[in-house]
C-alpha positions in Angstrom: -91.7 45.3 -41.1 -90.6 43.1 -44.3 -93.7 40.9 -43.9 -93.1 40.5 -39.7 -94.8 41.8 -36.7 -93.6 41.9 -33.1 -95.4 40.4 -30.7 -93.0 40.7 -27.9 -89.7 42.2 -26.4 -88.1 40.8 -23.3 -85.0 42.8 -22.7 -82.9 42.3 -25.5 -84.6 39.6 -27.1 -87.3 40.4 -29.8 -90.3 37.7 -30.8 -91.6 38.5 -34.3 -94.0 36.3 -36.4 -95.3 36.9 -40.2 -97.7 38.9 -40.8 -100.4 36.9 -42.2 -100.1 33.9 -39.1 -103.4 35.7 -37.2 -101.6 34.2 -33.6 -100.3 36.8 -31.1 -101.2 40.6 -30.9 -98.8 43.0 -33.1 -97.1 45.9 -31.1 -95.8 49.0 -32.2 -92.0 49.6 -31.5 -92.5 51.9 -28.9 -94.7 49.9 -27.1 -93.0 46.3 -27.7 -90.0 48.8 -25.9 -92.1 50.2 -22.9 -93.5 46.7 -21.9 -90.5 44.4 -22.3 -87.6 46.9 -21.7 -88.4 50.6 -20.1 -91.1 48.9 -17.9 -89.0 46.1 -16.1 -88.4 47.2 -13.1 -84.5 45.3 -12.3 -83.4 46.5 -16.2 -80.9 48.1 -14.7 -79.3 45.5 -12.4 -79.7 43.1 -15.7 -77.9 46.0 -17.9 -76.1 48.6 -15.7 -73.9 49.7 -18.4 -77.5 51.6 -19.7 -77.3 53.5 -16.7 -75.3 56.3 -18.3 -78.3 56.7 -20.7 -81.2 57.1 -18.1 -81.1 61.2 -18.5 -82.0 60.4 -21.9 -85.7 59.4 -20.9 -86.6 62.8 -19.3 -85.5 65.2 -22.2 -87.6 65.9 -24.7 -87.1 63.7 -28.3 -85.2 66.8 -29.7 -82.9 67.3 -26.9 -81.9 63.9 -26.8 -81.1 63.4 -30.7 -79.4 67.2 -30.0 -77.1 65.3 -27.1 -76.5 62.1 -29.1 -75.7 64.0 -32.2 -72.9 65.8 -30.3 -71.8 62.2 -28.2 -71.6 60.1 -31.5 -70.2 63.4 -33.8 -67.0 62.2 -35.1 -66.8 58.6 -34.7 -67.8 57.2 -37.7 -71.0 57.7 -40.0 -74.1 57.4 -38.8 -78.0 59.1 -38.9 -80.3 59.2 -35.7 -83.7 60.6 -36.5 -87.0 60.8 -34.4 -89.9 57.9 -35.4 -92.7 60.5 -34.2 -95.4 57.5 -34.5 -96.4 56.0 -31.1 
């Protein structure tokens, strides 16, 4: 990721380092996103405006870029695809 690696999400905030300092254990994107936001348990009393999203979680990856397509169709340009690399 342009010569960074993360090494940590809390909530919102993201902690990357370079690549080549050999501190700090890299994480993907989908698991920097399961242990610092999807896996904290009061994430919705910290953002309850992500509340309206929750249903997104149980569809499958296709539905919910199906739903979001139609949401977001007509309000600008903009391309959502699915990162199918866990």
């Amino acid at each position: 990721m342009h010569g960074y690696r993360i090494v940590e999400l809390y909530y919102n905030n993201l902690i990357m380092i370079r690549s080549d300092d050999p501190a700090g254990i890299a994480l993907s994107p989908y698991e920097a996103y399961q242990r610092g936001y999807l896996g904290k348990s009061d994430r919705l009393e910290r953002f309850p405006w992500n509340r309206d999203f929750e249903h997104l979680y149980s569809m499958t990856p296709d539905a919910a870029l199906n739903y979001l397509n139609k949401l977001f169709s007509g309000r600008g340009n903009f391309e959502l695809t699915i990162n199918r690399k866990q």
